[in-house]
C-alpha positions as CSV (number, residue, x, y, z in Angstrom):
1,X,83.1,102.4,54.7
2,X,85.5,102.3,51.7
3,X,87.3,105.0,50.0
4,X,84.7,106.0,47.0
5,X,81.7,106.2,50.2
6,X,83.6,108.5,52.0
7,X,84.9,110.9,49.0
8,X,80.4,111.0,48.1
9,X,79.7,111.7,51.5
10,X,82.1,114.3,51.3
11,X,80.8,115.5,48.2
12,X,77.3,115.9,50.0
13,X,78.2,117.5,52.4
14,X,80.2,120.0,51.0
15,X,76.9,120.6,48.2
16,X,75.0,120.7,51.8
17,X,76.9,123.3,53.2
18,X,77.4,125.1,49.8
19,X,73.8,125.4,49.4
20,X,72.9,126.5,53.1
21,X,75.7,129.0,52.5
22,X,74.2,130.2,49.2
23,X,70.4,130.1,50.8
24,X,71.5,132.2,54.3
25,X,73.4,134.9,52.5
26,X,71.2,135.2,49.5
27,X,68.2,135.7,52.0
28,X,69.8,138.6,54.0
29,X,70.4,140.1,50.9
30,X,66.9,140.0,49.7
31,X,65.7,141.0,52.8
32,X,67.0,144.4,51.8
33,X,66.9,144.0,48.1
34,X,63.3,143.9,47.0
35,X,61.3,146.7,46.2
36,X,59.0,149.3,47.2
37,X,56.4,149.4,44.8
38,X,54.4,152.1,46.2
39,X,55.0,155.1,44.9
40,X,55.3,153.8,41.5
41,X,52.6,154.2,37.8
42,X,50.0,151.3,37.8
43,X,52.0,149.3,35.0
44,X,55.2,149.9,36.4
45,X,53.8,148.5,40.1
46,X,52.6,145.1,38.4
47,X,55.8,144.5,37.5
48,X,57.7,145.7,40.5
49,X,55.2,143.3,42.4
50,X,56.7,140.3,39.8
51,X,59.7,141.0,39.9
52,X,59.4,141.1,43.9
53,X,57.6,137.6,43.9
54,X,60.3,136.1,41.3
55,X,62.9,136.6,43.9
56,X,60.9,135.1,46.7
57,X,60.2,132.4,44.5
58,X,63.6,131.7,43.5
59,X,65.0,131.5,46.9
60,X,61.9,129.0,47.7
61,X,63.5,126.9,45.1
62,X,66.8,126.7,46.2
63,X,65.7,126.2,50.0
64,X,64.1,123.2,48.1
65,X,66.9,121.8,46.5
66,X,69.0,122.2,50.1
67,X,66.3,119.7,51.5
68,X,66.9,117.4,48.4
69,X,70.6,117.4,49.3
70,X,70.2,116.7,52.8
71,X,67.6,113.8,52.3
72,X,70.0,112.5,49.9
73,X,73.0,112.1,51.9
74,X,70.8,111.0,54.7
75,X,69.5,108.1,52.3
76,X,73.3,107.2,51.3
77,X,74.4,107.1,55.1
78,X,71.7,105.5,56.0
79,X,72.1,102.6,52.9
80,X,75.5,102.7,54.0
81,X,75.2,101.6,57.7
């Protein structure tokens, strides 16, 4: 494996681990974060609600780019072997 392999493995890894970081503490967080909508007027609930289902959704996304990372480096070791 020659120098400039190594220095993009390490690269993915460290966006691997950066992201997984970024994904686990971000998801204990919102665990506690989101709302309660319940006592709330009927406009004001709808965009609780949103606002609840933005978060979720944004946290989907970035579990989606971790598993873009990780197919990528495994695609690059893989070419590499």
């Amino acid at each position: 494996m020659g120098e400039g392999g190594s220095s993009t493995v390490m690269g993915l890894a460290a966006a691997f681990i950066g992201i997984a970081i970024m994904l686990g503490v971000g998801v204990q967080i919102l665990g506690n974060a989101t709302f309660d909508c319940a006592g709330l007027d009927a406009n004001w609930t709808v965009t609780c609600n949103s606002a609840n289902t933005d978060t979720r959704t944004a946290y989907n996304l970035l579990l989606v780019a971790l598993i873009v990372v990780a197919a990528v480096a495994i695609l690059f070791i893989v070419r590499m072997l």
